[in-house]
C-alpha positions in Angstrom: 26.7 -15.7 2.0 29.3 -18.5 2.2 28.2 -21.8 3.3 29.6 -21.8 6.2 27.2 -20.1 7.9 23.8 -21.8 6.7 26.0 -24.8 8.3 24.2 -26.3 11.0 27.0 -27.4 13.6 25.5 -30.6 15.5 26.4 -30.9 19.2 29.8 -32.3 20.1 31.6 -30.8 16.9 32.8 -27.5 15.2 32.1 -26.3 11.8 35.8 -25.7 10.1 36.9 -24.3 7.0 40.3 -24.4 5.6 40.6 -21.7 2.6 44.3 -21.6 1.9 48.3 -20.7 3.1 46.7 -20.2 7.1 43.4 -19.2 7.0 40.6 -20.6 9.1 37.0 -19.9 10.0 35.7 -21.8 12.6 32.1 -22.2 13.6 30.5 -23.6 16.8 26.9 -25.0 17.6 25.9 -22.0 19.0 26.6 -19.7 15.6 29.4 -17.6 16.5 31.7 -17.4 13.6 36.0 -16.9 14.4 38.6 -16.2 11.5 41.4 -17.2 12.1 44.6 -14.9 10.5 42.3 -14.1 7.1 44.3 -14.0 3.9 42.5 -13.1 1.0 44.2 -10.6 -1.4 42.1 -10.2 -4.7 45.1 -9.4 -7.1 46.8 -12.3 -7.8 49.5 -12.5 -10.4 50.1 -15.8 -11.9 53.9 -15.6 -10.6 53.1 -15.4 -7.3 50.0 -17.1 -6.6 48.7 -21.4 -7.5 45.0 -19.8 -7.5 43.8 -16.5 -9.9 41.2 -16.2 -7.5 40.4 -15.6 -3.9 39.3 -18.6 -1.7 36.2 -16.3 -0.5 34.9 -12.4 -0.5 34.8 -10.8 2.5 31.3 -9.7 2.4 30.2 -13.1 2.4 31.3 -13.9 5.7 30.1 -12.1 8.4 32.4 -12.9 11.2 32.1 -12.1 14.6 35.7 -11.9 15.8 39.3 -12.6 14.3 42.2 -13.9 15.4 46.0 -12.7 14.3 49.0 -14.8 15.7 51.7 -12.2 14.2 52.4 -9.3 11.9 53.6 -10.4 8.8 51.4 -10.1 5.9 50.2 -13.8 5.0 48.8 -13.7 8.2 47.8 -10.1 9.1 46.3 -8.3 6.0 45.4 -4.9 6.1 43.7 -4.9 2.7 41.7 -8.3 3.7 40.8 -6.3 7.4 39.3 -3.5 5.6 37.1 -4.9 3.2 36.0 -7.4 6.5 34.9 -4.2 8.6 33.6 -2.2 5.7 31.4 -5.0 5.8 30.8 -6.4 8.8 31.8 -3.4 11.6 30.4 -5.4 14.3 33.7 -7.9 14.0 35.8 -7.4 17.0 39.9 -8.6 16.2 42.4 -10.1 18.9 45.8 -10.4 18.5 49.5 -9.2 19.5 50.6 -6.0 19.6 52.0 -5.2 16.1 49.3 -6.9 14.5 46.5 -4.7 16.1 48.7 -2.0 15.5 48.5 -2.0 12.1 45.0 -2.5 11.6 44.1 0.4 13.4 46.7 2.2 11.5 46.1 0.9 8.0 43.0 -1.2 7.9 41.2 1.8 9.8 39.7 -0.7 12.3 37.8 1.4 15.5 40.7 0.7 18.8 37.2 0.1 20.5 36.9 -3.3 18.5 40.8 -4.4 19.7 42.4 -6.3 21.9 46.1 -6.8 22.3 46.7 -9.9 23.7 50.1 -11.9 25.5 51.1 -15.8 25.8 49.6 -16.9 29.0 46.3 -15.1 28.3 42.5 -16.7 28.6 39.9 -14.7 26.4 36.4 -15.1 25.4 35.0 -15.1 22.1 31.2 -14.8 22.6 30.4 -18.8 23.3 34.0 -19.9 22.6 37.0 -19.1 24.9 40.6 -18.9 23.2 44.1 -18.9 24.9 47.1 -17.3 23.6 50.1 -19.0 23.3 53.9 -18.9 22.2 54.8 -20.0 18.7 58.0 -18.2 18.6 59.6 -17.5 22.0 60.9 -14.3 21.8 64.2 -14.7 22.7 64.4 -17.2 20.1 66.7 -20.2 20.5 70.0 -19.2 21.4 71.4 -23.0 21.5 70.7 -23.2 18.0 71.4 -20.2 16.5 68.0 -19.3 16.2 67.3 -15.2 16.1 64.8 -13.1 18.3 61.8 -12.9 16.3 61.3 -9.7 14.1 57.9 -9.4 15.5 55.9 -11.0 18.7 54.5 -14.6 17.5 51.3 -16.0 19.3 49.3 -19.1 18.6 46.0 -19.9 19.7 43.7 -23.0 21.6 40.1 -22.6 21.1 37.4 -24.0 22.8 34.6 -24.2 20.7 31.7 -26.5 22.2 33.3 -29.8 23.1 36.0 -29.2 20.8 39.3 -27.6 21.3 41.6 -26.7 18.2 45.1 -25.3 18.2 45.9 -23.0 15.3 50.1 -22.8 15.3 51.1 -19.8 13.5 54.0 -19.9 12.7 56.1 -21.7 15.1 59.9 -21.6 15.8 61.8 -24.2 13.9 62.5 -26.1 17.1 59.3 -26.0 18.7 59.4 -30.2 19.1 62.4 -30.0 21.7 61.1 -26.6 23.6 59.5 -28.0 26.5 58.0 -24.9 27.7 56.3 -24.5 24.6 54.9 -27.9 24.5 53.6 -28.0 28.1 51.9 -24.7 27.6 50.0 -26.1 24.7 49.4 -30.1 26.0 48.0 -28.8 29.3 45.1 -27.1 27.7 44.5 -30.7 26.1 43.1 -29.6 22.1 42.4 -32.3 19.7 43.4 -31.2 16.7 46.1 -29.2 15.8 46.4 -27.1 12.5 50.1 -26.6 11.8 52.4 -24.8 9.8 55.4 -27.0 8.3 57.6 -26.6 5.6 60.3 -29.5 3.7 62.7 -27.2 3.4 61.8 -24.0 4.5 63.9 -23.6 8.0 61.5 -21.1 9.8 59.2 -23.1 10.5 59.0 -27.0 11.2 60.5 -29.6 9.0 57.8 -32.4 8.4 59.4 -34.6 10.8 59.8 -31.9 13.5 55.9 -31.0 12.6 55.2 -34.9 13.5 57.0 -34.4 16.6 55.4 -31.5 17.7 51.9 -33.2 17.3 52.8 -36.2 19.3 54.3 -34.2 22.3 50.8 -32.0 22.5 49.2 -35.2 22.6 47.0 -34.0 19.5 44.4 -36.6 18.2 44.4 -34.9 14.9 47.2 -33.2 12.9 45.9 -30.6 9.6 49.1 -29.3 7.8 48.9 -25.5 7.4 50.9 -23.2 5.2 50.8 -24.1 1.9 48.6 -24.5 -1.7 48.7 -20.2 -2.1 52.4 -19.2 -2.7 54.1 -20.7 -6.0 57.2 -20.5 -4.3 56.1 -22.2 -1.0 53.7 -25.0 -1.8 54.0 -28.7 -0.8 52.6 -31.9 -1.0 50.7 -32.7 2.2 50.7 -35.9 1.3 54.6 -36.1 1.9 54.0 -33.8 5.6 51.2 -37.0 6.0 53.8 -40.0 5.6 55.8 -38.8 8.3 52.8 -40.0 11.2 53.3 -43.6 12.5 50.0 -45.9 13.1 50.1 -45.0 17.1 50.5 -41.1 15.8 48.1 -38.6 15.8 46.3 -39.0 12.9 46.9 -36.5 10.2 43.9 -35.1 8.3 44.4 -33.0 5.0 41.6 -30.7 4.2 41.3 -29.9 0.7 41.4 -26.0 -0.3 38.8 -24.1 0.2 36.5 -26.6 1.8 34.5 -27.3 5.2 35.0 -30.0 7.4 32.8 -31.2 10.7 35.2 -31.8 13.0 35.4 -34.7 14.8 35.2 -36.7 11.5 32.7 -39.3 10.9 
């Protein structure tokens, strides 16, 4: 099994594990065990992938629910679903309505074990409760010539123990100056905040707008997401880091593949 789950999670803090690109498991003191949008496709040619092999195998993590923040296939994998249920059926999956759409269509996940869910939404997952929320608004953003999303794009705050964690998806470029989008997420008050950025990559949050973002939540912590899987869409966290001022939210870089306790010593 991976170590994740002979982790003993002490009280007051949550057991996470980065693994690469957006992947998360998350484990709270009580032993239930969250993915969050798992990623782990077992051909991997050299052109398109930093790593030959897969950060985990499926069969070694026994989840107990999963979390999808859109339908694109970095983030909702229908090969990576099935070989999760063929071996651990018990796993129940939440996420928007394309996503859960095809797993039940091509991952052959039971309905029973689904549940589409909106922005605006309160859930519970076993001991921890999550709330859905907008990374991409889906009329996009019209004052900047941002496009309606191609598919509905959710990101999640979850409260696990005394710990709340915000995963980002994939937010809108302009997420920083959309206040609506901000309030939702710095009223539910998580402290730390795992999201995707890019340098140059205009989909998604520029460093600086990525440093933005974290100060309006209010984050205390800031874990750059979204990178050290793709050749073609790596960066240096380091550079993402050097963007966070000494009053910031301080940004924390968890290497590949590894398990932090968070709060950190």
């Amino acid at each position: 099994m991976h170590s994740l789950v002979a982790l003993e999670v002490p009280a007051g803090r949550v057991g996470v594990h980065w693994f690469e690109q957006s992947s998360y498991a998350v484990k709270d003191p009580e032993g239930t065990l969250v993915l969050v949008d798992p990623y782990f496709p077992h051909q991997r040619p050299a052109e398109r992938y930093l790593h030959p092999e897969p950060p985990v195998q499926e069969r070694e993590l026994p989840a107990d629910y999963v979390l999808l923040t859109h339908d694109h296939s970095d983030h909702t994998h229908p090969e990576t679903i099935r070989r999760l249920v063929e071996a651990h059926p018990h796993v129940h999956f939440f996420g928007p309505k394309e996503s859960i759409a095809r797993i039940v269509q091509e991952a052959g996940v039971d309905p029973d074990r689904t549940n589409v869910v909106q922005a605006g939404e309160e859930f519970q997952l076993g001991t921890m409760t999550a709330w859905a929320v907008w990374a991409k608004p889906p009329h996009g953003d019209p004052n900047r010539g941002i496009a309606p999303p191609d598919v509905t794009h959710l990101g999640y705050v979850v409260q696990a123990g005394e710990v709340r964690l915000y995963f980002s998806g994939d937010p809108i470029h302009t997420f920083a100056e959309q206040e609506a989008l901000i309030e939702a997420i710095a009223r539910l008050r998580p402290d730390v905040g795992f999201l995707t950025t890019h340098p140059s990559e205009g989909e998604f949050p520029f460093f600086e707008g990525s440093a933005q973002m974290a100060r309006r939540i209010g984050l205390k912590h800031a874990v750059p997401a979204h990178y050290d899987c793709f050749v073609r869409r790596n960066y240096d966290p380091q550079e993402w880091a050097a963007y966070f001022g000494p009053e910031d939210p301080q940004p924390l870089i968890i290497p590949r593949n590894t398990t932090i306790l968070y709060p950190p010593d």
